[in-house]
N, C-alpha and C positions, 0 to 999 in steps of 0.2 A: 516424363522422365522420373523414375523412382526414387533415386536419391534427392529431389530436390524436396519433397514428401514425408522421407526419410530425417531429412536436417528439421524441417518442421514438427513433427514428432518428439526429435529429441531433444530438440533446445526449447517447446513449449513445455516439454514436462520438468526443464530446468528450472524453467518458471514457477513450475507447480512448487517444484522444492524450495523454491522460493517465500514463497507465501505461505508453505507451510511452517517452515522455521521463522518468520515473521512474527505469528500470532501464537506461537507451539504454551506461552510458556501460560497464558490464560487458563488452561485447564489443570495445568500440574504446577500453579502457585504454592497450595499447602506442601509440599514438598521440597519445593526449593526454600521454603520460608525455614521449615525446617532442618533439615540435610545440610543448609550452607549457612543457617541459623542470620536467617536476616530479620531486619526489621523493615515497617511499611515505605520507608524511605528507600532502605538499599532494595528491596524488590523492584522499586520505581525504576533508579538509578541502571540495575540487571538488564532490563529491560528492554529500556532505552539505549543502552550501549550499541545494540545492534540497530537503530534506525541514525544514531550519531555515526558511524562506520559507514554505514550504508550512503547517507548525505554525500561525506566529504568525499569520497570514492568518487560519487559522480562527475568529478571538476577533472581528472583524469581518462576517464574514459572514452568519451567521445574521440578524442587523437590517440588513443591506442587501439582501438577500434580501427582507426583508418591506417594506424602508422605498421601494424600488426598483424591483423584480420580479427574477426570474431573468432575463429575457430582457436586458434592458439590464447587469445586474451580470455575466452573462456574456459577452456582447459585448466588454465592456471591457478584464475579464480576459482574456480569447481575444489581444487588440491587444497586451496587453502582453506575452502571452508568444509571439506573432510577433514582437517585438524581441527577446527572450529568447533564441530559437533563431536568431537571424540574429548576435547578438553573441556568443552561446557559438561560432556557424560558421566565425567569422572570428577567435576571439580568438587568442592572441599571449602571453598571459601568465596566472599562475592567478588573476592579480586580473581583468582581462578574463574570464577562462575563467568566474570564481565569479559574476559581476555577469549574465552570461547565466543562468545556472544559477539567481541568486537571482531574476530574473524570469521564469524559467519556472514555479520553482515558486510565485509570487507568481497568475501566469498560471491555472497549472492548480489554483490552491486549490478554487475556487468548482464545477466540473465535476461533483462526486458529488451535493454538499447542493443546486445548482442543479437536477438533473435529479430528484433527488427528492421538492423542491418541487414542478415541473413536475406531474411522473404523481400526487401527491396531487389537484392540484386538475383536472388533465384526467382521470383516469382513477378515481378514488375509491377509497376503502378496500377494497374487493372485490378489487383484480388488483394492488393494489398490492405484496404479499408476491412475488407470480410477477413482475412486470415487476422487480421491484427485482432480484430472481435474477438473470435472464434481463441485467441490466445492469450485473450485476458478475461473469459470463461473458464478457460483448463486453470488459470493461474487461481481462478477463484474455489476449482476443487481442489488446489493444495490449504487454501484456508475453511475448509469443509474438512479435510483428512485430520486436521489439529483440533479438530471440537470431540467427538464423541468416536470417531473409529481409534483415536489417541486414548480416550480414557479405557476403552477397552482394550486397548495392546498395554496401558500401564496397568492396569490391575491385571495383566498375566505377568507382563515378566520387569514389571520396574520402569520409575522414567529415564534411571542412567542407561539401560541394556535396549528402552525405546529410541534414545537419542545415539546410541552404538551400533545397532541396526540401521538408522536414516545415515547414518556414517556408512554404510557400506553399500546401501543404493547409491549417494551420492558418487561413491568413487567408483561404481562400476557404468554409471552415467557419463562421468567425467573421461572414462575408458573408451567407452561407445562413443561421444560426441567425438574424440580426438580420431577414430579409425574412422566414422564416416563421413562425418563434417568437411566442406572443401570451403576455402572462403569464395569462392566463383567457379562457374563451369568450367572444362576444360574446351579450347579453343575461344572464338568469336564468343562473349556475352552479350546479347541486344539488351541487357539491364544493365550492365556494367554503368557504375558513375565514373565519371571523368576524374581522374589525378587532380586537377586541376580545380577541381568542386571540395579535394578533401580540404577541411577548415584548418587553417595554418593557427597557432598560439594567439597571433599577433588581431588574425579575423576572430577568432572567437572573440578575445578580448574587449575589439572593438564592437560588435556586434551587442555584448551585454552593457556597454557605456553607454551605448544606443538605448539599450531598453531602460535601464537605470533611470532615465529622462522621462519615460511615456508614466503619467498618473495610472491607468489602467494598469496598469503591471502591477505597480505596488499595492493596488486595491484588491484585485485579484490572487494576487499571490499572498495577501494578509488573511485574504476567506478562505482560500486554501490551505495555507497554514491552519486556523482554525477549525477548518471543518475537518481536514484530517484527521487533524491533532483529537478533535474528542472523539472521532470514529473509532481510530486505533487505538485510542487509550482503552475504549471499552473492550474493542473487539482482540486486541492485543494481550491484554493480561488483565483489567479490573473487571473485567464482564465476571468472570470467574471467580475471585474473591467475594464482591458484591452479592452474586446470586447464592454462594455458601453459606458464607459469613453471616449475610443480613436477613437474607431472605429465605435461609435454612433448607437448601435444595438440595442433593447428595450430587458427586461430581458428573455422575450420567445425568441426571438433569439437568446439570448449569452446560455440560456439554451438547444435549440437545437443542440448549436456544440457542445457542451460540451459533450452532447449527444454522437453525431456523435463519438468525440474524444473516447467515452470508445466504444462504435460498434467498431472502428476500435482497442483496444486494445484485445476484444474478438478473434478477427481476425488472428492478428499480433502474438501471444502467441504461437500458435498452428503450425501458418506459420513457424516462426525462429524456431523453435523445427524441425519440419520435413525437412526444408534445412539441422539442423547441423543432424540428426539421419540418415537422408536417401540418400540426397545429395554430400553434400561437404564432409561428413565424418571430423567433426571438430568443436570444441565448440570455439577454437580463432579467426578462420578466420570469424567464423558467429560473433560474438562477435564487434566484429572489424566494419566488414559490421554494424551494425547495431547504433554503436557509432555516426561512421564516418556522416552517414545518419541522424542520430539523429541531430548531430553538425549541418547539413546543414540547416537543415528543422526550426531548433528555432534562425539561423543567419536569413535568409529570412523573419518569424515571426519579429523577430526585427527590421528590416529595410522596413515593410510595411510605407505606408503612411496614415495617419488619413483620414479614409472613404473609406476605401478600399471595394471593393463590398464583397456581402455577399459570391458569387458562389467562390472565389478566396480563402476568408478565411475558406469555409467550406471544398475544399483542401487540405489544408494548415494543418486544422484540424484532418483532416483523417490522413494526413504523419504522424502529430506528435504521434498520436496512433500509427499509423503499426510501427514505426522506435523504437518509444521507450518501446518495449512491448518486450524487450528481458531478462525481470528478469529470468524467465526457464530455458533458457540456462546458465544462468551465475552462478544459483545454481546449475547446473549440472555440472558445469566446476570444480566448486571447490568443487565438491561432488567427482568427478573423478579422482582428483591431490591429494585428500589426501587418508591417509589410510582409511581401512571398518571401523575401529574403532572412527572414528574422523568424521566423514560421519554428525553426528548430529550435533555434537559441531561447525564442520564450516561453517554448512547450517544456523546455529541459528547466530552464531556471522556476517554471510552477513546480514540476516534479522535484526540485530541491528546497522549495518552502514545504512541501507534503511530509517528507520523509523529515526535516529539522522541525517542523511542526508535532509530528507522531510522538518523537523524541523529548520535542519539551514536555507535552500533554501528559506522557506517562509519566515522566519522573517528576513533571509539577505535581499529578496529583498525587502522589507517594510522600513528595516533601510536605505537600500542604496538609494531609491528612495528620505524620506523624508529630509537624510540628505545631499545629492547635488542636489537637484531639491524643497526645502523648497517652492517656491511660488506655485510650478503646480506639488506637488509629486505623484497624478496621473496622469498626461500628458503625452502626445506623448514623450518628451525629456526623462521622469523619464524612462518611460516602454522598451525605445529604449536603455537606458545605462544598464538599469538591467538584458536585455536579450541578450544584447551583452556580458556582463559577464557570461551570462550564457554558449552560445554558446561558448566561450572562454574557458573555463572551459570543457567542452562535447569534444572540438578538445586536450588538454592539455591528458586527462584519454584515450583519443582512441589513443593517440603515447607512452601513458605509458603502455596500457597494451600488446602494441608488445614485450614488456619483459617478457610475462608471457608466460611459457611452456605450447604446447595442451593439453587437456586429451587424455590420453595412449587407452582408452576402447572403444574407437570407430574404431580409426586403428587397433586394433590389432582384433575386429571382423570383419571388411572389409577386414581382410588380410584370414582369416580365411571363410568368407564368397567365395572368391574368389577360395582356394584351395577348398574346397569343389564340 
C-alpha cells in the first residue's frame, strides 16, 4: 500500500523539522545576540523557551491524539509553528524572539508521538521497532541540517530570510501531511487499536500515581533530566558560542563539529543498544558505562584552554556524541522495570524530564555564566564554571543511578537463550 509509505515519509520529515528548529539557534548565536541585543542570560532564557513549550504541550497530547487523530492534531500544530518561525524571523526583541520560539516548540510538540501513532496503526507491531529507528535517524538529519548547511544558507541570504524560508517548507509540509495523511485505512484495519485501549484522563492520571511511587522512575528520569539537559545545552545553542568565543573557530568551523557531534550520535544510538541487547546483557551496567564516560568527556571539555587546535576538539566532539547518545537504552530500562501496562505512560513521562531537563540546562548555563562572570559572561572563565557544573552533576546521576534495579527481560532471555 502506497500511502501508508507516503504518511511515513512525510510525518518523519516533520520530525526532521523538528529537530532542526530544536538546536537552529547554536550556530546563529552571534546574531541573535546582536539583532535582538541580548545578553548571556536572555540567550539562555531564547532558548530554552522552546523546549519549556515543548515539555508542557506534552500533558495534552497523547488524548488529542486519540480524541482527534494525528492527522488533524498535526495539521494544526505544523500552522502554529509556521507563525512560530515567521515571528521568531522577524522579531526585534527577546520577548518577540521568546513568543516565536514558544510557538515553535508548542508547533513541533505533537511530530514524534503523531508519527508513532501513525506506523502503529498503518504499519503494526512487526516493523514498528525498525520504522521507529529508521525515524529517529531522519530526525537526526534535521539536527545535521542546523550545523553547517545552516551557516551557509546564513551567510547568503540572512538568519531572518533563513528562518522565513523553513517557514514556508514547514507550511507546505503542513499542506501535504493534511491531503495525504488518513488517520487509518479505509475499510477493515487489522492494526486498528480498540476505542476501548484509548487512555481516558482519569487512566492516565492514575497510571502516573502508579509510576510516581516506583524509585526507579525518579532515578531514571533525574539522569535523564541530566543527561539531556547538558547534551542539549551544548548541542542546542552553547556548542556554538563556546567553540567562537573561546576557542576562536569561524562559524563554519563551530558548524562542522557540531556536525561531527550529531554523526557521532547517529553512531553512538545504535552502538549502546547492541552492547546492552547482545553483549553485556544489561540495560544498568551499559547505562552506567555511558554516564560515567559522559562525565568524563564534558570535565576535559571544560578544562580545555582558549585555542585549542581544531583536530583535538573535533575529538573531543565525536566522544561527546558517542558517550551521550544513550537515550535508547535508558527508555528501555524503564520500559522494562515497569509493568506492560505502564510501558507508555513511563516512556512518555522520561520524555518529559528530557525536554524540562534541556530547558533548564540551557537557560541554567546562560544564568550562571552572566551572573558570576558579569564582565566576560562568554569567556574562557564563564564556560569553564558552567561545564564544570555540568560535569559535576553527569558524575552525581551515574552514582545515583547504581540504586536502580536491571531490567529482568534481558537475563531472563539469555538465561533462556543458554538452555536452549
Amino acid at each position: 500500500m502506497y500511502r501508508r509509505w507516503a504518511i511515513f515519509i512525510i510525518t518523519s520529515t516533520m520530525f526532521l523539522l523538528s529537530q532542526f528548529y530544536r538546536v537552529s539557534n547554536a550556530v546563529i548565536a552571534p546574531h541573535l545576540v546582536q539583532d535582538l541585543k541580548l545578553d548571556t542570560e536572555s540567550l539562555g532564557l531564547l532558548s530554552a523557551s522552546f523546549f519549556y513549550a515543548f515539555a508542557i504541550t506534552q500533558i495534552p497530547i497523547g488524548i488529542l491524539l486519540d480524541r482527534i487523530g494525528s492527522r488533524r492534531t498535526m495539521t494544526i500544530l505544523s500552522l502554529i509553528a509556521v507563525l512560530g518561525a515567521l515571528v521568531f524571523a522577524w522579531a526585534d526583541s527577546l520577548i518577540s524572539g521568546m513568543l516565536g520560539r514558544i510557538l515553535l516548540g508548542v508547533g513541533m510538540a505533537c511530530n514524534l508521538m503523531g508519527t508513532f501513532k501513525l506506523l502503529t496503526i498503518w504499519f503494526g507491531p512487526s516493523t514498528f521497532g525498525t520504522l521507529s529507528g529508521i525515524t529517529f535517524s531522519i530526525g537526526t538529519l534535521g539536527n545535521m541540517a542546523a550545523t553547517t548547511p545552516l551557516v551557509l544558507l546564513v551567510q547568503e541570504v540572512g538568519w531572518r530570510w533563513s528562518f522565513s524560508l523553513m517557514a514556508s517548507v514547514n507550511f507546505l509540509l503542513a499542506v501535504i501531511l493534511y491531503c495525504v495523511v488518513r488517520d487509518k485505512p479505509l475499510g477493515k484495519n487489522q492494526f486498528a487499536i480498540s476505542s476501548e485501549s484509548d487512555p481516558t484522563l482519569y487512566n492516565v492520571l492514575s497510571g502516573l500515581f502508579e509510576l510516581f511511587r516506583k524509585k526507579e522512575y525518579w532515578i531514571i528520569s533525574f539522569a535523564s533530566f541530566s543527561r539531556y539537559g547538558v547534551f542539549a545545552a551544548l548541542q542546542a545553542l552553547w556548542a556554538g558560542p563556546f567553540l567562537m568565543g573561546v576557542m576562536g573557530l569561524s562559524a563554519l568551523e563551530a558548524g562542522n563539529l557540531i556536525l561531527l557531534l550529531n554523526v557521532a550520535l547517529i553512531i553512538g544510538g545504535p552502538a549502546w543498544g547492541m552492547l546492552s541487547d547482545r553483549f553485556l546483557k544489561s540495560r544498568k551496567i551499559v547505562v552506567l558505562m555511558s554516564l560515567a564516560a559522559f562525565s568524563v568527556v564534558v570535565l576535559i571539555i571544560a578544562l580545555l584552554p582558549p585555542g585549542t587546535n581544531i583536530a583535538v576538539l573535533a575529538s573531543l566532539f565525536i566522544c561527546f556524541g558517542l558517550s551521550g547518545s544513550i537515550a535508547g537504552v535508558m527508555f528501555a530500562h524503564i520500559k522494562e522495570l515497569m509493568p506492560v501496562e505502564m510501558a507508555g505512560v513511563s516512556m512518555t513521562g522520561i520524555n518529559f524530564f528530557n525536554m524540562i531537563g534541556a530547558a533548564v540546562y540551557i537557560q541554567g548555563m546562560g544564568s550562571f555564566m552572566q551572573r558570576f562572570y558579569p564582565q566576560a559572561s562568554q569567556g574562557p572563565d564563564a564556560f569553564r564554571g558552567a561545564l564544570l557544573l555540568c560535569a559535576a552533576s553527569l558524575m552525581f546521576v551515574s552514582l545515583l543511578y547504581l540504586f536502580t534495579r536491571d531490567a529482568v527481560t534481558i537475563k531472563d532471555e539469555a538465561i533462556l537463550d543458554a538452555l536452549s
